[in-house]
PyMOL commands that place a pseudoatom at each C-alpha (Angstrom):
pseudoatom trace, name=CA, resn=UNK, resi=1, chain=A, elem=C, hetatm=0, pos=[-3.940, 8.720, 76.232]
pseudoatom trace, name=CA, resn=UNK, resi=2, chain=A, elem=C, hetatm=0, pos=[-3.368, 6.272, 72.816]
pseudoatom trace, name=CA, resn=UNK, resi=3, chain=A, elem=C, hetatm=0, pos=[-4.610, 3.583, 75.394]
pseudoatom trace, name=CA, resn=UNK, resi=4, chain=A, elem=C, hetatm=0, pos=[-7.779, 5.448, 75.963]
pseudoatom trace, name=CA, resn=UNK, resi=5, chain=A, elem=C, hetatm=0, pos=[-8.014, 6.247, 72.158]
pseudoatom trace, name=CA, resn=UNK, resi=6, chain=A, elem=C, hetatm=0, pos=[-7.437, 2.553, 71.478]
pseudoatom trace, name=CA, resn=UNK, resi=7, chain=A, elem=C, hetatm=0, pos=[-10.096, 1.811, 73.732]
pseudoatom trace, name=CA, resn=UNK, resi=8, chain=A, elem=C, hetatm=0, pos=[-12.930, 3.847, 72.345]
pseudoatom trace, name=CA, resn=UNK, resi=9, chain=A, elem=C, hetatm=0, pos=[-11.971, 3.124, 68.639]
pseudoatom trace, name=CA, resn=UNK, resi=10, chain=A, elem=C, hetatm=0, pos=[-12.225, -0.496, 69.155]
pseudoatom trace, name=CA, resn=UNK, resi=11, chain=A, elem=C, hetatm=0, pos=[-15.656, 0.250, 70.995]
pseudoatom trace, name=CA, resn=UNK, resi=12, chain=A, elem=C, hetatm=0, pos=[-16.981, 2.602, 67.870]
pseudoatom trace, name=CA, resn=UNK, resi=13, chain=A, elem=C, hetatm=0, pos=[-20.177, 1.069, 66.128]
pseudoatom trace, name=CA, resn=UNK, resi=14, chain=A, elem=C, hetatm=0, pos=[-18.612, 1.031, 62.101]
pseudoatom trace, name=CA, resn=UNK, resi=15, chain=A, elem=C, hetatm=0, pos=[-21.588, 2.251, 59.787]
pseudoatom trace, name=CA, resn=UNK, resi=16, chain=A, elem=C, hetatm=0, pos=[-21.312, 0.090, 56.858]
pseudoatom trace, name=CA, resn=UNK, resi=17, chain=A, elem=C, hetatm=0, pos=[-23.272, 0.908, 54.029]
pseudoatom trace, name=CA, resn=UNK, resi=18, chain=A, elem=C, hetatm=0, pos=[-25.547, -2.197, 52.869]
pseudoatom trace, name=CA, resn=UNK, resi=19, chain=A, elem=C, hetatm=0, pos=[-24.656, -4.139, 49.897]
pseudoatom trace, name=CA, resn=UNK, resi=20, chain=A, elem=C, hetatm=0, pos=[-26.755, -2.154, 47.174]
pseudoatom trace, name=CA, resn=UNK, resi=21, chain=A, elem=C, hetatm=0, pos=[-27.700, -5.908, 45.599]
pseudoatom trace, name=CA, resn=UNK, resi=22, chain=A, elem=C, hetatm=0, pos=[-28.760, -7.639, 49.179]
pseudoatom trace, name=CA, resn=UNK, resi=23, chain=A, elem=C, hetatm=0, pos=[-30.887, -10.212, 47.008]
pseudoatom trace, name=CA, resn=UNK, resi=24, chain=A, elem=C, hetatm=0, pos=[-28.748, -14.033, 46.966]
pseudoatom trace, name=CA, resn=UNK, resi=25, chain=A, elem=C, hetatm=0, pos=[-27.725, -14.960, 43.535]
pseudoatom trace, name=CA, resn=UNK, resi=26, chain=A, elem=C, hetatm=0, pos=[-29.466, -17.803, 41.400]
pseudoatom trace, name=CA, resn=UNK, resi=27, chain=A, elem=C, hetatm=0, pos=[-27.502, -20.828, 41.340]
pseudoatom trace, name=CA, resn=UNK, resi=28, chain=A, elem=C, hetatm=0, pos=[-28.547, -23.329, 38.492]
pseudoatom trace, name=CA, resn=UNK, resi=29, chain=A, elem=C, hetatm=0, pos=[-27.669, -25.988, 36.228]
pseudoatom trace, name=CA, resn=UNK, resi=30, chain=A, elem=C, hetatm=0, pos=[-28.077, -25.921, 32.465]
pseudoatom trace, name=CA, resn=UNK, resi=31, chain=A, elem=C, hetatm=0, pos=[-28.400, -29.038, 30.122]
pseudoatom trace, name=CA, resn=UNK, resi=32, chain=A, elem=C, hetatm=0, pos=[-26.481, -27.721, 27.048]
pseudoatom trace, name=CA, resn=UNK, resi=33, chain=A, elem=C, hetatm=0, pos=[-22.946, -26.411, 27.259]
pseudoatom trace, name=CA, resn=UNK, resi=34, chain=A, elem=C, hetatm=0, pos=[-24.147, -23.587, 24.187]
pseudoatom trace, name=CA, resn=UNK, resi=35, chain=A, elem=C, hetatm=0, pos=[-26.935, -22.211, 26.347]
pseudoatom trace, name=CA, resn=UNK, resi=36, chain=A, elem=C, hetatm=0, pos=[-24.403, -22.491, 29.645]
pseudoatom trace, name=CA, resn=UNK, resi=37, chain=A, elem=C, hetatm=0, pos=[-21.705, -19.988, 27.354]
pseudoatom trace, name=CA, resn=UNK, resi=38, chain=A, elem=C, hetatm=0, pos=[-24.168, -17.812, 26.398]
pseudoatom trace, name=CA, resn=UNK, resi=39, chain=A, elem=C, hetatm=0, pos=[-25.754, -17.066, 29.371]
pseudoatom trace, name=CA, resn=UNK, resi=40, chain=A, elem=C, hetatm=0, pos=[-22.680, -17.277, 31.398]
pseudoatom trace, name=CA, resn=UNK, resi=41, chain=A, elem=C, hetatm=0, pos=[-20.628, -14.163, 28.854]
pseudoatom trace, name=CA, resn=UNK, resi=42, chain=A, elem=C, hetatm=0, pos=[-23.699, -12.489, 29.347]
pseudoatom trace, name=CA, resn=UNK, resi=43, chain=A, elem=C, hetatm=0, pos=[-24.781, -12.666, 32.731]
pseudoatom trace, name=CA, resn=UNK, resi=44, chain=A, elem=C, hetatm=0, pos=[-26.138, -9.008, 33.363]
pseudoatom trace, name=CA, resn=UNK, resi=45, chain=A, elem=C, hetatm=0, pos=[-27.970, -9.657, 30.364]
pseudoatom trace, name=CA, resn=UNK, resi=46, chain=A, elem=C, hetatm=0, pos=[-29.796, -13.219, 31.773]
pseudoatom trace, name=CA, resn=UNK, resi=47, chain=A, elem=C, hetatm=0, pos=[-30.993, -10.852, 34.869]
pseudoatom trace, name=CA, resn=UNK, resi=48, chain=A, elem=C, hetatm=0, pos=[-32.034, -7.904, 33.096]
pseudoatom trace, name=CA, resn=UNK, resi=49, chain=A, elem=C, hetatm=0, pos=[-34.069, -10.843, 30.745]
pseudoatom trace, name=CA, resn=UNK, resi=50, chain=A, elem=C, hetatm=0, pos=[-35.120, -12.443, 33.609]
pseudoatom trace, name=CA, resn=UNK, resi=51, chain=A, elem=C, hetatm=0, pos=[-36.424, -9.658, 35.335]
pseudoatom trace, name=CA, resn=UNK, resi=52, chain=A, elem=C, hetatm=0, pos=[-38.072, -8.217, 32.129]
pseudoatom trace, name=CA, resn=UNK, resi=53, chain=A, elem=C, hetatm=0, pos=[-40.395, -11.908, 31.535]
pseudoatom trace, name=CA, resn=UNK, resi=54, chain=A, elem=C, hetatm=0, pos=[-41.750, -12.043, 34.912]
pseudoatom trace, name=CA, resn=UNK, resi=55, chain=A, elem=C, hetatm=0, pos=[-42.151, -8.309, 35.065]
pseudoatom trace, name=CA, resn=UNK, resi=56, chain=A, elem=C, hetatm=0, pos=[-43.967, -7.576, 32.064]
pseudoatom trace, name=CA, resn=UNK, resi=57, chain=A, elem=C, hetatm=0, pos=[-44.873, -10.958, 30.188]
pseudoatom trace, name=CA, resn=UNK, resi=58, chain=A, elem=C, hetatm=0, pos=[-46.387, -13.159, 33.112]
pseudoatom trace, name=CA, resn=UNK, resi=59, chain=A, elem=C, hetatm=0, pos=[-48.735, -14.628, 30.454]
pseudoatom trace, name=CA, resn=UNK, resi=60, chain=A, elem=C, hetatm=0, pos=[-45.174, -15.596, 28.300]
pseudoatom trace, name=CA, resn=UNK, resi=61, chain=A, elem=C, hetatm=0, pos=[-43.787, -17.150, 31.927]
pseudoatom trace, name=CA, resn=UNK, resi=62, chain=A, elem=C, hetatm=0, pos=[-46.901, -19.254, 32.685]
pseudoatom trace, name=CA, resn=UNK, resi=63, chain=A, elem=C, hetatm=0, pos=[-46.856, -20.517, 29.495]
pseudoatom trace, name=CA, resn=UNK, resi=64, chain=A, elem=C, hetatm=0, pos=[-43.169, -21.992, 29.497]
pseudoatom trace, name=CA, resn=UNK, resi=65, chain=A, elem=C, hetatm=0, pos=[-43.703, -23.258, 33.160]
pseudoatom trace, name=CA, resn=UNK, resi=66, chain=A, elem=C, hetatm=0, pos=[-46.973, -24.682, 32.543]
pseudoatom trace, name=CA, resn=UNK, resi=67, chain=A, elem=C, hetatm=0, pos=[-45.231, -26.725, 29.362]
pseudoatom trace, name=CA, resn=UNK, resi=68, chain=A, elem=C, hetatm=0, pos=[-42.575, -27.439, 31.636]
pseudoatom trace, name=CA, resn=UNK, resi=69, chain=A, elem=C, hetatm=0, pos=[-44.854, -28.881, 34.228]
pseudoatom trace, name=CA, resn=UNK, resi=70, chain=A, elem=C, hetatm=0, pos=[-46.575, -30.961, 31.572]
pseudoatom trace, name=CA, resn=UNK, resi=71, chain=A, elem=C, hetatm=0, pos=[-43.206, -32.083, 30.283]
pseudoatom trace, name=CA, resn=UNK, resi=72, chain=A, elem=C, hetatm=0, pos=[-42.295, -33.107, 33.929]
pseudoatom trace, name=CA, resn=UNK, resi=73, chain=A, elem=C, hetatm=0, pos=[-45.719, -34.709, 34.344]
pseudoatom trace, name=CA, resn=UNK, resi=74, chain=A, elem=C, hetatm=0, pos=[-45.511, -37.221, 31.096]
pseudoatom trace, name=CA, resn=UNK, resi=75, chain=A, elem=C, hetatm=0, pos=[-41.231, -38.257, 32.074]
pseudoatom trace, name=CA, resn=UNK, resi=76, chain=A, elem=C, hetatm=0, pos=[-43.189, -39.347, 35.643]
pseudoatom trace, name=CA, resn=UNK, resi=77, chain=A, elem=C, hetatm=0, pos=[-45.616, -41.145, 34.365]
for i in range(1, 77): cmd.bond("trace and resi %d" % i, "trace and resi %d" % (i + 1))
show_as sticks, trace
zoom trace
């Protein structure tokens, strides 16, 4: 009887509930230590900032990258 019990345990399909944050974390590297601390104590902070710019100040967003692009295009030149 256990051996039968054993056997259909072992065969049971266990429902795990999915991770409620299935999206990978951001890895990246800062160039000031400062800005690393800050961001780093406040972590939940970063992604609730994060989130907030590209949901509801795109214009704010594409105005840093495009200055970052520029920046980018003027150290390959």
């Amino acid at each position: 009887m256990i051996e039968i019990y054993r056997n259909i345990k072992s065969k049971e399909v266990v429902d795990k509930k999915p991770n409620q944050n299935s999206i990978k974390p951001l890895k990246f590297q800062l160039k000031r230590q400062d800005s690393y601390d800050f961001y780093k104590s406040n972590a939940r902070f970063t992604g609730y900032l994060l989130d907030k710019i590209f949901s509801s100040d795109k214009d704010y967003l594409n105005k840093i990258f495009k200055g970052y692009h520029d920046l980018n295009l003027k150290k390959t030149k």
